[in-house]
Backbone and ligand atoms as CSV (ligand in chain L), in Angstrom:
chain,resi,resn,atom,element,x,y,z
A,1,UNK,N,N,0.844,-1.186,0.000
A,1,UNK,CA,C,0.000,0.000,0.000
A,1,UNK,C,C,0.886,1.245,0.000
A,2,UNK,N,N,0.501,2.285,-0.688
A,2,UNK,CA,C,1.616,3.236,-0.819
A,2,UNK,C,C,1.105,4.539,0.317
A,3,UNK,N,N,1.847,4.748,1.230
A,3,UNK,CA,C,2.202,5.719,1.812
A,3,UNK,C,C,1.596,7.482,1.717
A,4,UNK,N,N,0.301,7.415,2.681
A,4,UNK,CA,C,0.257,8.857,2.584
A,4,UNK,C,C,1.104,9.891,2.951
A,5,UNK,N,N,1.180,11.163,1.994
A,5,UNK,CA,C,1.858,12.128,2.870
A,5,UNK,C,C,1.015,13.244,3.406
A,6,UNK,N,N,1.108,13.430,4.632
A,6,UNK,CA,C,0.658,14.410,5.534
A,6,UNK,C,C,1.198,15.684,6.521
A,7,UNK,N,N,0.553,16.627,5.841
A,7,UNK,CA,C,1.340,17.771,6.223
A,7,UNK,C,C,0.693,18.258,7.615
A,8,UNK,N,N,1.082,18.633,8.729
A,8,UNK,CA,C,0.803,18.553,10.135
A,8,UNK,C,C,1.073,19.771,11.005
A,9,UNK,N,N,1.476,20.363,10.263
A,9,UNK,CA,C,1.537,22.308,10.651
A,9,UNK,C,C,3.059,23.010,10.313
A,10,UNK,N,N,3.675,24.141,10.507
A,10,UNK,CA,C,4.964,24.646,10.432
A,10,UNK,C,C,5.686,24.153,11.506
A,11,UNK,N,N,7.355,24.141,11.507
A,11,UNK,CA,C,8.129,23.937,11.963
A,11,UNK,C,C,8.331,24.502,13.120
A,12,UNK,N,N,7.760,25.748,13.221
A,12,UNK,CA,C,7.751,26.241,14.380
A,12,UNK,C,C,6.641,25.877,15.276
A,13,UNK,N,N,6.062,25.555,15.089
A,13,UNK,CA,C,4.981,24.175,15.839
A,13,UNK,C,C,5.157,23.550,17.033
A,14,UNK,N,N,6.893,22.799,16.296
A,14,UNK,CA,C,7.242,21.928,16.837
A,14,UNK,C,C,8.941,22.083,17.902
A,15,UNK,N,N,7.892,22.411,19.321
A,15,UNK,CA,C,9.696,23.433,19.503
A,15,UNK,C,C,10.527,22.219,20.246
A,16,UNK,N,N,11.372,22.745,19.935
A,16,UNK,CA,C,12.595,21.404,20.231
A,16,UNK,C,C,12.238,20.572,21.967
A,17,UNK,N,N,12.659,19.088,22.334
A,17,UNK,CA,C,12.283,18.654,23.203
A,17,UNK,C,C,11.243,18.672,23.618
A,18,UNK,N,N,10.261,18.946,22.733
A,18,UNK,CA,C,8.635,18.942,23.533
A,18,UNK,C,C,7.774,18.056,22.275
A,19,UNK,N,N,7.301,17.053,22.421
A,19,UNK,CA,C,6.373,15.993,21.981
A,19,UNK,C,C,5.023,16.884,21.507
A,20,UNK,N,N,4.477,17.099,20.388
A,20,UNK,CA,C,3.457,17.418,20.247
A,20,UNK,C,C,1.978,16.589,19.307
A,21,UNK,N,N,1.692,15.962,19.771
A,21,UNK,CA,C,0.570,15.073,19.893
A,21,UNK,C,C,-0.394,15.367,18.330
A,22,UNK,N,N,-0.705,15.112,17.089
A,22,UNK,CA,C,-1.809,14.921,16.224
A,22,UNK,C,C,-2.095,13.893,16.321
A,23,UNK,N,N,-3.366,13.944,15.555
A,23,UNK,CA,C,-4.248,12.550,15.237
A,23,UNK,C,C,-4.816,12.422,13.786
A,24,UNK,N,N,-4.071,11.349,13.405
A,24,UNK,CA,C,-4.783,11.137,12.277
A,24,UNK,C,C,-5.557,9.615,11.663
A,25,UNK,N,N,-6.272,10.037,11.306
A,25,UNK,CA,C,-7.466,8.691,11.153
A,25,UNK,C,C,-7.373,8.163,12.652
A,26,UNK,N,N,-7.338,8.814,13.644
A,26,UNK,CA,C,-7.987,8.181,14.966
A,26,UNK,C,C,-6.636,7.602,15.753
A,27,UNK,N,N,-5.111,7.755,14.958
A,27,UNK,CA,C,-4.586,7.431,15.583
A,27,UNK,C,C,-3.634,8.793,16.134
A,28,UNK,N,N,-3.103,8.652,17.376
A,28,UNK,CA,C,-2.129,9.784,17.840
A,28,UNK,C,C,-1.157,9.584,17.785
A,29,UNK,N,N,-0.238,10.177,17.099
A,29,UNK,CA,C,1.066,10.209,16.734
A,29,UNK,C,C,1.815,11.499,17.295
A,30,UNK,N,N,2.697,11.511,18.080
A,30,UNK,CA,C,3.700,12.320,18.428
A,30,UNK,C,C,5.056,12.589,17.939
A,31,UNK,N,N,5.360,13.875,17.834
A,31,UNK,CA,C,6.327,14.532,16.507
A,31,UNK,C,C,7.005,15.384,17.678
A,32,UNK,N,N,8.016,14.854,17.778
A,32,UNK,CA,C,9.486,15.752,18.095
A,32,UNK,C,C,10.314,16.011,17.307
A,33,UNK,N,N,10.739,17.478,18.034
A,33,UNK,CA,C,12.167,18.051,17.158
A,33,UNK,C,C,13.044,17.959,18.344
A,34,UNK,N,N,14.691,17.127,18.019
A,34,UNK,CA,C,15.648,17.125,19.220
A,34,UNK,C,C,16.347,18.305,18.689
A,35,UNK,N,N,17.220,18.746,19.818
A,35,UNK,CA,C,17.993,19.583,19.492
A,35,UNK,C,C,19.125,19.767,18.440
A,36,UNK,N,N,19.697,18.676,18.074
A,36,UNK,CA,C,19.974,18.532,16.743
A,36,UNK,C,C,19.454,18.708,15.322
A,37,UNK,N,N,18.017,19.115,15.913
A,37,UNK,CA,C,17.093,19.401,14.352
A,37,UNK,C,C,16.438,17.961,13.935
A,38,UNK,N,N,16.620,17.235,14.075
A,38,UNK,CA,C,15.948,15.661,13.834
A,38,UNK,C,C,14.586,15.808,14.415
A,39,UNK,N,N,13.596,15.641,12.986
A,39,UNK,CA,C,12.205,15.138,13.602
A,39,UNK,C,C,12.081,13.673,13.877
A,40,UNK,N,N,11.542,13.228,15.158
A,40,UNK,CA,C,11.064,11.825,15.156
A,40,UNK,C,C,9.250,11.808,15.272
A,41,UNK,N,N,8.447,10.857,14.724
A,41,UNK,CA,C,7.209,10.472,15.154
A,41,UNK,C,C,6.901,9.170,15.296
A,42,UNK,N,N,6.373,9.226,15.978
A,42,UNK,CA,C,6.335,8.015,17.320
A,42,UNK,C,C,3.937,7.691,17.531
A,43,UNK,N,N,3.958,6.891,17.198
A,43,UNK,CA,C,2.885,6.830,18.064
A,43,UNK,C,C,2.606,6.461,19.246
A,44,UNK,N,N,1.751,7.126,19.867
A,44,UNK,CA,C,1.497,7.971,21.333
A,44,UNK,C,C,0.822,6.531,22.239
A,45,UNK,N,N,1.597,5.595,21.761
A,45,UNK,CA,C,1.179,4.045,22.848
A,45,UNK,C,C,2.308,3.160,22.779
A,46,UNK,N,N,2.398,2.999,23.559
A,46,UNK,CA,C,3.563,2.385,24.748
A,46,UNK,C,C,3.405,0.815,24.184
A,47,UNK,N,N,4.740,0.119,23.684
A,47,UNK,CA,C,4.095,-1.235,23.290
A,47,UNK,C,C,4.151,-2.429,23.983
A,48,UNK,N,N,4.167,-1.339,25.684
A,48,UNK,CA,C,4.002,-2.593,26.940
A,48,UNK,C,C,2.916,-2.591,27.111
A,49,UNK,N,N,1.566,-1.796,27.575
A,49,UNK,CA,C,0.664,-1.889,28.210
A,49,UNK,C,C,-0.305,-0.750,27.451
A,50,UNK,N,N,0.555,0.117,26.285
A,50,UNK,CA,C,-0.923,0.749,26.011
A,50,UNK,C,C,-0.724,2.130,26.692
A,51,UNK,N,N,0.427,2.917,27.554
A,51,UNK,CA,C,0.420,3.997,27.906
A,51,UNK,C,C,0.469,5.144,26.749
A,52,UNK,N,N,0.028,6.403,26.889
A,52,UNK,CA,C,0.437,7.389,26.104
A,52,UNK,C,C,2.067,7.638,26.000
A,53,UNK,N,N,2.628,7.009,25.821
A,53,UNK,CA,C,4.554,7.236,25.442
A,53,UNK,C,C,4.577,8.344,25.698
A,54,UNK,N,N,4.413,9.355,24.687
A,54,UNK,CA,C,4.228,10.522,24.212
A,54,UNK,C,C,4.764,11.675,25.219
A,55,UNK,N,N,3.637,11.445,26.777
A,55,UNK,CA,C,3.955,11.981,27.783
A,55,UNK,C,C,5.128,11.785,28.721
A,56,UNK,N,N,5.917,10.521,28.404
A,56,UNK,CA,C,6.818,10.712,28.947
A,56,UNK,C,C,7.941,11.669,28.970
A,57,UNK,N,N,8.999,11.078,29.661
A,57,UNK,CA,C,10.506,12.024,29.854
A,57,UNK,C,C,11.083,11.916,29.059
A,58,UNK,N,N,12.000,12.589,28.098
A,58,UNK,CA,C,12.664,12.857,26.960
A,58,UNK,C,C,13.952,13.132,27.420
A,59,UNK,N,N,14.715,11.729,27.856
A,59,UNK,CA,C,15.946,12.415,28.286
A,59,UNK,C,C,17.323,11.419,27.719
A,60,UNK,N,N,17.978,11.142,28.596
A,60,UNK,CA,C,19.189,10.076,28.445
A,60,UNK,C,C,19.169,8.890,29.554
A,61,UNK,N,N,19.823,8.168,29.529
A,61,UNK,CA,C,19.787,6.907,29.868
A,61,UNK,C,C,21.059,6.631,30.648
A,62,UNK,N,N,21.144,5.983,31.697
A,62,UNK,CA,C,22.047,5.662,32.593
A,62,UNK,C,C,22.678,3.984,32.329
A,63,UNK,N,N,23.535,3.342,31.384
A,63,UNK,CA,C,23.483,2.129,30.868
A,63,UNK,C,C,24.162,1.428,31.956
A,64,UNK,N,N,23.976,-0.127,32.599
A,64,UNK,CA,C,24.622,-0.926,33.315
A,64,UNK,C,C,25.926,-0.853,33.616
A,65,UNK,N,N,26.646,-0.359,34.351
A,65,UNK,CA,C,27.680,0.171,34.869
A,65,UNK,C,C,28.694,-1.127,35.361
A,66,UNK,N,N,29.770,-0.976,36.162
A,66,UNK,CA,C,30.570,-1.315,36.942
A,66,UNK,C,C,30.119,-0.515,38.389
A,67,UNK,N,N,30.284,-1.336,39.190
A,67,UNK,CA,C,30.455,-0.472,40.756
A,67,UNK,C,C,31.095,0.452,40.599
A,68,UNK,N,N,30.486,1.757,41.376
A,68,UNK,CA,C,31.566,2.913,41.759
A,68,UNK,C,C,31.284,3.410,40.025
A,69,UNK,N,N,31.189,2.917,39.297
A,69,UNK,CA,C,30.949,3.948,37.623
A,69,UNK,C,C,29.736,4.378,37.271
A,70,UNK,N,N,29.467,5.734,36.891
A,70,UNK,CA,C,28.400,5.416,36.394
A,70,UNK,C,C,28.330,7.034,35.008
A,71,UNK,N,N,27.708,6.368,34.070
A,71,UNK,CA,C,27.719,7.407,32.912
A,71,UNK,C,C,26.236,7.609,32.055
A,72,UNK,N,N,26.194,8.641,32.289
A,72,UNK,CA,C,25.020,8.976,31.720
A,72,UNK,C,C,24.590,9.327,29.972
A,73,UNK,N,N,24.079,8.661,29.323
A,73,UNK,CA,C,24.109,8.697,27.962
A,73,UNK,C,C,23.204,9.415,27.309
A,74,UNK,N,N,23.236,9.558,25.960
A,74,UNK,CA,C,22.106,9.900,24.626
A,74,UNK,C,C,21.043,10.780,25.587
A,75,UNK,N,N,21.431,11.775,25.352
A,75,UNK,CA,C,20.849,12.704,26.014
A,75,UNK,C,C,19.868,13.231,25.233
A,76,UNK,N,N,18.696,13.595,25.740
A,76,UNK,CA,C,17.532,13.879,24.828
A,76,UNK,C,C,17.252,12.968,23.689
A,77,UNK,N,N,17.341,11.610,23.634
A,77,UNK,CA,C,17.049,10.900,22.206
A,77,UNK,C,C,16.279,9.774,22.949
A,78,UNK,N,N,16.095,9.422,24.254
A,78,UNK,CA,C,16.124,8.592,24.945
A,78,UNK,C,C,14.331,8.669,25.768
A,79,UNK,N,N,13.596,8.005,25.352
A,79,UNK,CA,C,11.787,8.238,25.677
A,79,UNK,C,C,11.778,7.221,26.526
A,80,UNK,N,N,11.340,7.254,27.965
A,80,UNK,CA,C,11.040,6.810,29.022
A,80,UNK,C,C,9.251,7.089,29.435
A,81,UNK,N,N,8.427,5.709,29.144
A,81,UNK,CA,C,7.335,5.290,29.566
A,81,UNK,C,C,6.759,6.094,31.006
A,82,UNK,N,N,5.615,6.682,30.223
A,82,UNK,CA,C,4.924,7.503,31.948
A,82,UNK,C,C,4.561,6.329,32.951
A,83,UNK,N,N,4.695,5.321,32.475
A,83,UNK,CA,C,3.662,4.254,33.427
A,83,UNK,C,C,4.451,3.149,34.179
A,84,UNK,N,N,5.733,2.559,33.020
A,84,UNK,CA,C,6.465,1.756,34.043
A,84,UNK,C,C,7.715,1.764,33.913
A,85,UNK,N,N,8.098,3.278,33.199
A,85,UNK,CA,C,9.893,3.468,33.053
A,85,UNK,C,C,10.139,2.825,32.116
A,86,UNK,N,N,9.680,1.969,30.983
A,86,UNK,CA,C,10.419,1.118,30.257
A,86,UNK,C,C,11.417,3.028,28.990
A,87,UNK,N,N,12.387,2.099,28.950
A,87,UNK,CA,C,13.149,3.391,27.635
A,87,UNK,C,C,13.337,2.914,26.467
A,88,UNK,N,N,12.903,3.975,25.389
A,88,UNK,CA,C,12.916,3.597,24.465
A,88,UNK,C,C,13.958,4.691,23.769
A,89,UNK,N,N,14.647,4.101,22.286
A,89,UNK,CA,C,15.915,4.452,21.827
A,89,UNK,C,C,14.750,5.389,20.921
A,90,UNK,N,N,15.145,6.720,20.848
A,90,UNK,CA,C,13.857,7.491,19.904
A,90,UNK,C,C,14.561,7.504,18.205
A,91,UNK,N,N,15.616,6.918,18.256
A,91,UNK,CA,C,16.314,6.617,16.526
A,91,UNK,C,C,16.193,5.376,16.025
A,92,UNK,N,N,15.908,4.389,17.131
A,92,UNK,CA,C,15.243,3.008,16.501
A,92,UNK,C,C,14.126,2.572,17.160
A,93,UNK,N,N,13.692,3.170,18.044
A,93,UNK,CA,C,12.470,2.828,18.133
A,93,UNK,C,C,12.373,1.486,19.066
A,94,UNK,N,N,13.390,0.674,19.454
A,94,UNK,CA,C,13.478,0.003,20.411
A,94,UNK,C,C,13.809,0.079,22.019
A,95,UNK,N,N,12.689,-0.903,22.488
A,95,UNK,CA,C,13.712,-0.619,24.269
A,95,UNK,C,C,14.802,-0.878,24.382
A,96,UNK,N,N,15.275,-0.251,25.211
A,96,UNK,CA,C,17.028,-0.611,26.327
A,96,UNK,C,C,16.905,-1.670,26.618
A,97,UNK,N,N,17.973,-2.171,26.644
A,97,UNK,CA,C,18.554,-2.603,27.532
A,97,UNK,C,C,17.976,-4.496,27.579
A,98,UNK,N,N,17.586,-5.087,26.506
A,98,UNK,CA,C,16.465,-6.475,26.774
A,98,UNK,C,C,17.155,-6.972,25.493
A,99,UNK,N,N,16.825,-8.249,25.662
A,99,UNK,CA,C,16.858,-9.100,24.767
A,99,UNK,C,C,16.629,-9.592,23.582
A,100,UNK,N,N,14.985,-8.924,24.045
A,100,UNK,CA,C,14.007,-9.398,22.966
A,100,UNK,C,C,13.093,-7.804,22.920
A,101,UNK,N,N,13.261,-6.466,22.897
A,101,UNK,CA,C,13.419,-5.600,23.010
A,101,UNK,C,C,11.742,-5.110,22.130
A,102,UNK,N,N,10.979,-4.716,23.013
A,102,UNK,CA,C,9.669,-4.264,22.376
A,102,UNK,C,C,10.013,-2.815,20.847
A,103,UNK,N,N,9.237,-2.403,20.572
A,103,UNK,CA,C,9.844,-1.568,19.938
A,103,UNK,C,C,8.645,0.241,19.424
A,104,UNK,N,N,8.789,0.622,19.328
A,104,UNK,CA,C,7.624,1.634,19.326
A,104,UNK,C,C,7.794,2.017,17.790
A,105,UNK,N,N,6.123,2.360,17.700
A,105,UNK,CA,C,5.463,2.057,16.064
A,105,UNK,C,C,6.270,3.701,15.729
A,106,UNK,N,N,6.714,3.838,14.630
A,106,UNK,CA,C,7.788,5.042,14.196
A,106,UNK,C,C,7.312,5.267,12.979
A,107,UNK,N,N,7.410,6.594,12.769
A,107,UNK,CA,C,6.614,7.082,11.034
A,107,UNK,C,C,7.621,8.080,10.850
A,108,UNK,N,N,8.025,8.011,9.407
A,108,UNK,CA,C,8.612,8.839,8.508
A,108,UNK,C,C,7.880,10.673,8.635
A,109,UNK,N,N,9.255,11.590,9.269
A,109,UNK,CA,C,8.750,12.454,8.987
A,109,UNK,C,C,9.503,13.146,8.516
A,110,UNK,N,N,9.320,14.267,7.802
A,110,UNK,CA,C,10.208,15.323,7.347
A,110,UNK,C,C,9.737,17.051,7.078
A,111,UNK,N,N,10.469,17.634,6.654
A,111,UNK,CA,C,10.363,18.993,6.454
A,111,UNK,C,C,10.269,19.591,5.100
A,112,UNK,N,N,9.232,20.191,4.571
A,112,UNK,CA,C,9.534,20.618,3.119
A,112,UNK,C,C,8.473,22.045,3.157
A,113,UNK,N,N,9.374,22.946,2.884
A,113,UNK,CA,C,8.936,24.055,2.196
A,113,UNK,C,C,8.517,24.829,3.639
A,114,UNK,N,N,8.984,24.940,4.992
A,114,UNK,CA,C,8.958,25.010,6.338
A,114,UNK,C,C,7.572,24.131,6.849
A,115,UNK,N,N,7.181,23.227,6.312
A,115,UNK,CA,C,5.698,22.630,6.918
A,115,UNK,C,C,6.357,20.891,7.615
A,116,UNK,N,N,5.610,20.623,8.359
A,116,UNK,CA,C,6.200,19.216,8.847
A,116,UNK,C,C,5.099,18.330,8.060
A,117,UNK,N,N,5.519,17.472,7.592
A,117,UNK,CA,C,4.485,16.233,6.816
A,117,UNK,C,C,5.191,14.659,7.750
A,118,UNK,N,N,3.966,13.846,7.518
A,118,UNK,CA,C,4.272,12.598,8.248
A,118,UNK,C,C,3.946,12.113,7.063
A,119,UNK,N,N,4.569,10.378,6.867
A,119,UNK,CA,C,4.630,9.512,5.303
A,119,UNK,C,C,3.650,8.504,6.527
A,120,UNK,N,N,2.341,8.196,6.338
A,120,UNK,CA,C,1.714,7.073,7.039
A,120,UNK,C,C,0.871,5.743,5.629
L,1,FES,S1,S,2.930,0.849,29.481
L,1,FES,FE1,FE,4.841,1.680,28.905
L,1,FES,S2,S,6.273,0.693,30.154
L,1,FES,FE2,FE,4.380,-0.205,30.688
């Protein structure tokens, strides 16, 4: 099936580190800009239990250490679950840190002509 494109407001819309929530055909999809300028969209459910993702923390990640070490990573790329902490990698779309690693539903977005469009 070929891919709608959808245009979803100006760039300035979308201000850096802050998740801003559309809906289209009933589903909610959330569109960040990181500080690097990278749009990600993400839909706005958690693929543990069904939370709004969306609302979570937008930060970095603290990875399994050594005693006495500890380093804090991927700062702002890094989406942490409002409901049970799970983190998700916001450039692949997978959780930290697991095995078998859930992964969050991700849509093509981009910038043309200053308007943000999503490819669904
Ligand atoms: S619903 Fe997101 S971590 Fe459980």
């Amino acid at each position: 099936m070929e891919k709608r494109r959808l245009a979803v407001g100006p760039l300035g819309d979308f201000p850096v580190g802050k998740f801003r929530i559309v809906s289209i055909d009933g589903v909610e999809i959330g569109i960040v800009r990181l500080a690097g300028g990278a749009l990600h969209a993400v839909r706005n459910r958690c693929p543990h239990k069904g939370a709004p993702v969306c609302k979570g923390i937008l930060g970095g990640t603290w990875p399994p250490s050594a005693v006495g070490e500890l380093a804090f990573e991927r700062d702002g790329e890094v989406l942490v679950c409002p409901w049970h902490g799970y983190e998700f990698d916001l450039n692949s779309g997978l959780e930290l840190y697991q095995k078998r690693p859930t992964r969050l539903r991700k849509y093509d977005v981009g910038v043309e002509d200053g308007q943000v469009f999503v490819l669904i």
